[in-house]
MDAnalysis code that builds the backbone (N, CA, C; Angstrom):
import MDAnalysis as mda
import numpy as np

u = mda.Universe.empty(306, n_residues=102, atom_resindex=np.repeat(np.arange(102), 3), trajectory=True)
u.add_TopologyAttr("name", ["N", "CA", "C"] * 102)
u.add_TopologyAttr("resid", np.arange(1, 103))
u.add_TopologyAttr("resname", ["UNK", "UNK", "UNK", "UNK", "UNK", "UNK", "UNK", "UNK", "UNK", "UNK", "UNK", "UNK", "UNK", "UNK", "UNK", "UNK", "UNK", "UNK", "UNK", "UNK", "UNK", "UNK", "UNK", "UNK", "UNK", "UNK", "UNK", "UNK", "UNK", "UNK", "UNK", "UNK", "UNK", "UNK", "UNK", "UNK", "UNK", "UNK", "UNK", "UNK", "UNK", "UNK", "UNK", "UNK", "UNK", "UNK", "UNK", "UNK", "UNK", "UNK", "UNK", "UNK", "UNK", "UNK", "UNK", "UNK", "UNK", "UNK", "UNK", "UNK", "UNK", "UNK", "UNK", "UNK", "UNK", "UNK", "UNK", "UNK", "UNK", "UNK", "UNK", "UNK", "UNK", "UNK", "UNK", "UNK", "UNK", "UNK", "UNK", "UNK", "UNK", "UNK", "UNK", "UNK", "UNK", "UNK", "UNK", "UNK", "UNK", "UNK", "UNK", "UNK", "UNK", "UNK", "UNK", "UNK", "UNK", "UNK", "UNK", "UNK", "UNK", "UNK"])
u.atoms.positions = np.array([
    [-37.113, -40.318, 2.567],
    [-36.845, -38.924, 2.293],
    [-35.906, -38.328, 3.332],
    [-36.293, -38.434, 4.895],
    [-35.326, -38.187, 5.707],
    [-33.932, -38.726, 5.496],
    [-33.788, -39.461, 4.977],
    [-32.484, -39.797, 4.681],
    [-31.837, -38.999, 3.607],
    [-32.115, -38.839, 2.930],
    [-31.539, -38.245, 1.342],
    [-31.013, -36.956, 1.928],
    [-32.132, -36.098, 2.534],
    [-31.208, -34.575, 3.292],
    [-30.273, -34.509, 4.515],
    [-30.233, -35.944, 5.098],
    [-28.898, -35.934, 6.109],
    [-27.743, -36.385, 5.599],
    [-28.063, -37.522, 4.201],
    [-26.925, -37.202, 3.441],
    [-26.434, -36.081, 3.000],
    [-27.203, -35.302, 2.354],
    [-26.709, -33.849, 1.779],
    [-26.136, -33.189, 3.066],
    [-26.617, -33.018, 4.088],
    [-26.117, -32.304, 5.150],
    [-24.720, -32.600, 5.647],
    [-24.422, -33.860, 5.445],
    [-23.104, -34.450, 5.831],
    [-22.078, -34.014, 4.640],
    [-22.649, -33.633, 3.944],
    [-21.519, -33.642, 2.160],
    [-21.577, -31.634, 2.343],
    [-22.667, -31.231, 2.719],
    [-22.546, -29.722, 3.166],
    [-21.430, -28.971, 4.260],
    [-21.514, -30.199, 4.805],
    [-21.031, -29.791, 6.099],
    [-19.244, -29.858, 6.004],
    [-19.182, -31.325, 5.372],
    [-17.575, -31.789, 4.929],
    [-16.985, -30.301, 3.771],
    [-18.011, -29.909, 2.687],
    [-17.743, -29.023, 1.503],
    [-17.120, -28.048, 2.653],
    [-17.973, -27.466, 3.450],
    [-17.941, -26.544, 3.846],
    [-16.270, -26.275, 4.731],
    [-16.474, -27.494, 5.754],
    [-15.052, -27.922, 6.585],
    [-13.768, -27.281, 5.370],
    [-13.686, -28.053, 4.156],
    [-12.791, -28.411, 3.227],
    [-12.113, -26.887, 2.831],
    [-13.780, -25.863, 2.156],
    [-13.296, -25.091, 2.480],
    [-12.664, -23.686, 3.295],
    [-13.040, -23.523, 4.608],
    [-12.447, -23.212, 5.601],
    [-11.394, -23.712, 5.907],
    [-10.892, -24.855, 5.595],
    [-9.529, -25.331, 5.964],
    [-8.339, -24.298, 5.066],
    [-8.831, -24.387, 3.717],
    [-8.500, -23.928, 2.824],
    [-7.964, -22.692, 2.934],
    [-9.233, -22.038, 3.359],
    [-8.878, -20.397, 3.338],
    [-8.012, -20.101, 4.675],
    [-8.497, -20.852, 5.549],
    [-6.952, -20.520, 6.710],
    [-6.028, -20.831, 6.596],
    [-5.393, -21.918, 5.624],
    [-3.975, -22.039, 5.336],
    [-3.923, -21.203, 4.310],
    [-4.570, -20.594, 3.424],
    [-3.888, -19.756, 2.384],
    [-3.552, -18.779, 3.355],
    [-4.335, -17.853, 4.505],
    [-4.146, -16.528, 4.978],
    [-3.230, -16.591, 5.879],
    [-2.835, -18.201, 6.128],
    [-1.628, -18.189, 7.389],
    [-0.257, -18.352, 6.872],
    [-0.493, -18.140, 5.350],
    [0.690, -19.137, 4.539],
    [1.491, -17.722, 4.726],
    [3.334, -18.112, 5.467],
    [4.006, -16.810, 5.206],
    [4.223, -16.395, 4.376],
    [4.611, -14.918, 4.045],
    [4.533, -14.018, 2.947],
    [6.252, -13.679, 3.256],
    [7.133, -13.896, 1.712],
    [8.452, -13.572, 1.703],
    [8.784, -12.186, 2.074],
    [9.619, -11.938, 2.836],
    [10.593, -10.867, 3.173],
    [11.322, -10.333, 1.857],
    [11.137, -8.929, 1.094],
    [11.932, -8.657, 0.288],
    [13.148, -8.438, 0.774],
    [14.239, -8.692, 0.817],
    [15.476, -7.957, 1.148],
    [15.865, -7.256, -0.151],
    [16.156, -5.800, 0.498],
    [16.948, -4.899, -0.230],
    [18.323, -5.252, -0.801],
    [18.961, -4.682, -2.341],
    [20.255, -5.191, -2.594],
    [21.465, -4.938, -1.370],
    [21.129, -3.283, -1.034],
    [21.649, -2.798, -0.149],
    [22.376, -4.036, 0.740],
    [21.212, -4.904, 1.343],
    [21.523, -5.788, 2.732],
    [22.756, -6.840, 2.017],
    [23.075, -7.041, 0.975],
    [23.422, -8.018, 0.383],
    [25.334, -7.716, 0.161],
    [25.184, -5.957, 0.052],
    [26.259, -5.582, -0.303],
    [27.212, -5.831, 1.215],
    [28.592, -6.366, 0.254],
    [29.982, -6.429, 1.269],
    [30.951, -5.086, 0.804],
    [31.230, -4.363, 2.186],
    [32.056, -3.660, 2.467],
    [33.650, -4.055, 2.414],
    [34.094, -3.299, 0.996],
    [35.467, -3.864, 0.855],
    [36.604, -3.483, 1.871],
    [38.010, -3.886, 2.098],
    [38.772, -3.201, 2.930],
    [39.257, -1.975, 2.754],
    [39.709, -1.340, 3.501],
    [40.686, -0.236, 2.661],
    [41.864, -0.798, 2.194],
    [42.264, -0.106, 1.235],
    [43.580, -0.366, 0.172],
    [44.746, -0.090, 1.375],
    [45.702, -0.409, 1.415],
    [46.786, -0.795, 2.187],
    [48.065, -0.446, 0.903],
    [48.381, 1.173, 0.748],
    [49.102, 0.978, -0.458],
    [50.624, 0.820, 0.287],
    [51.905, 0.923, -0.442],
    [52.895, 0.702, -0.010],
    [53.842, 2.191, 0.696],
    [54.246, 2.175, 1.226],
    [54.437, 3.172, 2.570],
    [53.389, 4.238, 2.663],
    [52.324, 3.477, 2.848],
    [51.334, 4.805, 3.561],
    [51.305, 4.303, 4.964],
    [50.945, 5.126, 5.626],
    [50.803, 5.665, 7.091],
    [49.745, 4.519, 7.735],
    [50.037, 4.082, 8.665],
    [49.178, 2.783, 8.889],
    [47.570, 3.749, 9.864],
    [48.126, 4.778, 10.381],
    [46.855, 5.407, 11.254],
    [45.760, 5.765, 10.042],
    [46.451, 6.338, 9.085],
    [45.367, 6.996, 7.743],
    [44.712, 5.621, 7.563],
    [45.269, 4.629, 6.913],
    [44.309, 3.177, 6.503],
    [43.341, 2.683, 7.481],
    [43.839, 2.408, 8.899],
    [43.000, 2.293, 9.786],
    [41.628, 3.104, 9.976],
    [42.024, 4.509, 9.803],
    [41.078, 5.731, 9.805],
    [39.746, 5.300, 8.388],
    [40.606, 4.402, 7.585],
    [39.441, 4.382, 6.437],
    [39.108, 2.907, 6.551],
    [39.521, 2.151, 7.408],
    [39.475, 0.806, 7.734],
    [37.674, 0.848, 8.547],
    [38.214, 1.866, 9.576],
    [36.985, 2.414, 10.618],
    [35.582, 2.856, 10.235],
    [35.976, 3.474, 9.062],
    [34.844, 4.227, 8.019],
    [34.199, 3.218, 7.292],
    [34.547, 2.267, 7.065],
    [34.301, 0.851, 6.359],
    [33.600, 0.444, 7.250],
    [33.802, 0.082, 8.428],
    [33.128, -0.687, 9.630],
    [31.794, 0.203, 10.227],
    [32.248, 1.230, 9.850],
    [30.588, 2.264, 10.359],
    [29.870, 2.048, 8.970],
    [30.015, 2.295, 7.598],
    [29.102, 1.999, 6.749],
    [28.539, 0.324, 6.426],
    [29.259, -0.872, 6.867],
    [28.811, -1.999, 7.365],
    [27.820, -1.759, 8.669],
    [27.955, -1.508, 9.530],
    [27.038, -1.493, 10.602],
    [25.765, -0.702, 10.273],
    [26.008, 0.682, 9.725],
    [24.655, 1.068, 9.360],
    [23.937, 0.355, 8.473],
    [24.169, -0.410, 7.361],
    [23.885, -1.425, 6.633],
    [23.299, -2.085, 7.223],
    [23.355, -2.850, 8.684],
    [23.502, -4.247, 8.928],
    [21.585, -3.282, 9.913],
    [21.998, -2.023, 10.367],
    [20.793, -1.847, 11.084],
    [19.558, -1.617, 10.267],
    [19.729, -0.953, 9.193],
    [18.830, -0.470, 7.487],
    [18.368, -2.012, 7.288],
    [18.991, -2.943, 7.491],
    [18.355, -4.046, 6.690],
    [17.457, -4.575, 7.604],
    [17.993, -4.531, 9.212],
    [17.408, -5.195, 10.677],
    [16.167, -4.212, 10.416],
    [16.002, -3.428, 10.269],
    [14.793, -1.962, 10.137],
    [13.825, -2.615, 9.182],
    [14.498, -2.546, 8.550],
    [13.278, -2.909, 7.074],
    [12.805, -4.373, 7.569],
    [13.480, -5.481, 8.031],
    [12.489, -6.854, 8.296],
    [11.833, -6.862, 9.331],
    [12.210, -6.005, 10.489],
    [11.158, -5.959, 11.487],
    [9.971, -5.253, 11.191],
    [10.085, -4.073, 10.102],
    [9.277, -3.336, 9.636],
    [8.133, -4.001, 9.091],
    [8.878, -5.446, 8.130],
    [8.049, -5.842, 7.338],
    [7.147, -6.791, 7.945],
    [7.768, -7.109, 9.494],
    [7.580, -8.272, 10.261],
    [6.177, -7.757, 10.851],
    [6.424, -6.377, 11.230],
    [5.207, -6.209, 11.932],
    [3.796, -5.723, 11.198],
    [4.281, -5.222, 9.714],
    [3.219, -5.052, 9.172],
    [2.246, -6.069, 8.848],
    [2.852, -7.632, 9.212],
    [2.350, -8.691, 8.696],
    [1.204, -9.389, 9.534],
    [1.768, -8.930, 11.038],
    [1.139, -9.416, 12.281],
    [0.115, -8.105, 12.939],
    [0.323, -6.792, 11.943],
    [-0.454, -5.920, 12.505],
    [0.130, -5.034, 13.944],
    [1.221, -5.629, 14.477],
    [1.401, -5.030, 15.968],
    [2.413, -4.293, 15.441],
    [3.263, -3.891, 16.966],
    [4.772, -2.955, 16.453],
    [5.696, -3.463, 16.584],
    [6.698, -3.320, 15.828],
    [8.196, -3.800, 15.825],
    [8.675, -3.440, 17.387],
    [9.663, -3.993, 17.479],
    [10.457, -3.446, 18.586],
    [11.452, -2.298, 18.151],
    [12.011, -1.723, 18.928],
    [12.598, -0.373, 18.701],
    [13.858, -1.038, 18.517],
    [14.168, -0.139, 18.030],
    [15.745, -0.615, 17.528],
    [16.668, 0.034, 18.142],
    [18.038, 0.142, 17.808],
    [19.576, 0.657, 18.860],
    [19.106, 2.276, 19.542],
    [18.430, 3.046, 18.333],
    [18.144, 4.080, 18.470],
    [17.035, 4.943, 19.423],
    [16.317, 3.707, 19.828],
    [15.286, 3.615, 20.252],
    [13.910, 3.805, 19.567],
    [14.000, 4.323, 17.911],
    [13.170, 4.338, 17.588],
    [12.658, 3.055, 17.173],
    [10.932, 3.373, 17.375],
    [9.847, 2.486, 16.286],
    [10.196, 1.997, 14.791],
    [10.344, 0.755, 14.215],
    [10.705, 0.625, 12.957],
    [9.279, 0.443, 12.291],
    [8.033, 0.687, 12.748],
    [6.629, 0.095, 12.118],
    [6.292, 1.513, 11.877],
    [6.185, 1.608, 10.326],
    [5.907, 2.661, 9.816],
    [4.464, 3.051, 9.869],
])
């Protein structure tokens, strides 16, 4: 008889192992990053028409390069955002110095 329940105990014990293994790789398994379309979009050049003023194009060349960069920080925002909601702590602050963990 002693035998029959240290078998069971060994097959309890393994069930049990099997599933705890289980449930900590499902809860450790990473969770995808949505990226926004936003992050995806490319900033075209400015048009370069024929005798326009090379300071004006530049001027909209510049304007191009600030709506790329804010882009590039909106998207850095949102994955640290998403980064820290995942781990529970806070993002690091960003250029601005603000908190990105909502």
């Amino acid at each position: 008889m002693l035998t029959i329940l240290s078998g069971c105990a060994g097959s309890i014990d393994r069930r049990l192992n099997i599933a705890a293994t289980a449930q900590g790789e499902a809860q450790a398994a990473p969770q995808a990053v949505i990226v926004p379309d936003d992050c995806r979009k490319q900033e075209p050049h400015a048009a370069l028409p024929e005798g326009a003023e090379k300071l004006s194009v530049l001027d909209r060349e510049r304007d191009a390069l600030d709506r790329a960069n804010a882009r590039v920080i909106r998207c850095a925002d949102h994955i640290d955002d998403f980064n820290a909601r995942q781990t529970g702590g806070q993002s690091t602050p960003n250029a601005d110095g603000k908190n990105n963990a909502r």
